[in-house]
N, C-alpha and C positions, 0 to 999 in steps of 0.2 A: 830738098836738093834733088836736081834730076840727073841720071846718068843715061846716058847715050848708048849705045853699044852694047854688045855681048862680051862677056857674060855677066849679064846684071848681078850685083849682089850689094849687099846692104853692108856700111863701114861703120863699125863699131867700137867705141870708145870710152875707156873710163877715167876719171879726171878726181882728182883731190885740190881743192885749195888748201894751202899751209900757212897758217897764221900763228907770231909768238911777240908776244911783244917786245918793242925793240930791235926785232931785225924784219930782216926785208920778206913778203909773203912770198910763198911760190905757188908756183902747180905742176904738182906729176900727175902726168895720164901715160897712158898706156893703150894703144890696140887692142883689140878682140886676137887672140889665137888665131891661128889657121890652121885650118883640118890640114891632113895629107893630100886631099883631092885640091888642094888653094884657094877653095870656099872659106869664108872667116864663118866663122859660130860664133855665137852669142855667148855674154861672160859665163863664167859657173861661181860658185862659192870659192873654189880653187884658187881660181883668176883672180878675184877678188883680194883673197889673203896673199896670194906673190904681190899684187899691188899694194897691201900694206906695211910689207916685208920690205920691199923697194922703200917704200917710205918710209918706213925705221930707220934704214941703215942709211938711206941719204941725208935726210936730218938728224941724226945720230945721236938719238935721246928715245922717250915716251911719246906717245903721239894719244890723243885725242879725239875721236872719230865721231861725226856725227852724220850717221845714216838715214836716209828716206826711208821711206816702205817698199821700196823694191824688193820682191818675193825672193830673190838671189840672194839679198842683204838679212833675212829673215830665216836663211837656212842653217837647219842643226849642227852642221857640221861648219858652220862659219861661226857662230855661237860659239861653238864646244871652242873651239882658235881661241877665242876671245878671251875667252874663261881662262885657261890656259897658259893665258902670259899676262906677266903682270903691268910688260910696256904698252899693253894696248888697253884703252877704257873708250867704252864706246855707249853714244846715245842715240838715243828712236826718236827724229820726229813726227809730230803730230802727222795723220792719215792729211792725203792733198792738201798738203803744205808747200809747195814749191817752193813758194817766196821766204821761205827761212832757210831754203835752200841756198848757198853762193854759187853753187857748178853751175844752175840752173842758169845762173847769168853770163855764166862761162858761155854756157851752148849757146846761149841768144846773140852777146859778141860774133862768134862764131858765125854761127846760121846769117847772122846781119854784113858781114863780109864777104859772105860766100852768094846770097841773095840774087837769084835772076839769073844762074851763071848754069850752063849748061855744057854738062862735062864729056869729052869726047870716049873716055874711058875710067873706069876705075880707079886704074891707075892715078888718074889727074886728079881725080877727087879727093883722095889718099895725099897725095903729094899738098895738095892746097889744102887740105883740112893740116895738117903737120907745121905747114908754114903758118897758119891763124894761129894753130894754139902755142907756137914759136915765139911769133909775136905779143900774145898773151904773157908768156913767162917771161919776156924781156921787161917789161913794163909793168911794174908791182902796183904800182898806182890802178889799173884797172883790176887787180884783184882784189885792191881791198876796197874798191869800189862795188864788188861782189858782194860781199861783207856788210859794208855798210848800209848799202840796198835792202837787206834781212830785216837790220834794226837789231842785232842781234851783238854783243859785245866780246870780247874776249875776256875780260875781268867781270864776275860775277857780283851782281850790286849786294851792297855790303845791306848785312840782315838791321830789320829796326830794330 
């Protein structure tokens, strides 16, 4: 995606799909922070655990987390969260795994909407990126098209 204009900066986003069976999936994301100066930064481990804190309490049970390799995602102090409470159990996949990934098909919806489109301002890129993943969360059907994309189930195949 291209943005136009000063002051360039890069939009930062982190996304959960929410899968149970029997109800409908979701997705919470969330933005990147913004310093003091109105520059966004990039997530921390911090950011990370508010965002799975958000999705405790929205979904209003245990959650199940299954993490990339992102070095954010692999930090001791997002670990030690982990450990810590007993509503969160979380798994590693496999090193460049995307495609087990569902977010990854999140961005690609995404990025495929936004395609070609050259943003006057920051602002606009923000505003349209919020309306796609809007979009997104309206229509469950494409996230469990995420999902499914993986090959990846939510009931775990019974042992022989």
């Amino acid at each position: 995606m291209r943005v136009r204009g000063r002051p360039r900066r890069r939009t930062s986003v982190a996304a959960l799909c929410c899968y149970k069976p029997g109800e409908k999936s979701r997705l919470i994301h969330r933005p990147a922070p913004t310093s003091s100066s109105g520059a966004r930064k990039s997530f921390s481990w911090k950011d990370y655990r508010d965002l799975l804190v958000r999705a405790h309490i929205q979904l209003s049970g245990p959650i199940v987390v299954v993490w990339d390799n992102l070095n954010t995602h692999l930090a001791a102090g997002l670990k030690q969260y982990e450990a810590e409470h007993d509503w969160l159990t979380t798994f590693r996949l496999p090193p460049y795994a995307p495609d087990l990934n569902p977010v990854e098909a999140i961005w690609s919806l995404v990025r495929r909407a936004m395609a070609n489109t050259a943003f006057d301002a920051p602002d606009d890129l923000d505003r349209v990126l919020r309306r796609e993943l809007r979009r997104i969360q309206l229509r469950p059907h494409l996230i469990n098209g995420c999902l499914t994309a993986t090959g990846l189930t939510l009931v775990p195949p019974a042992p022989p």
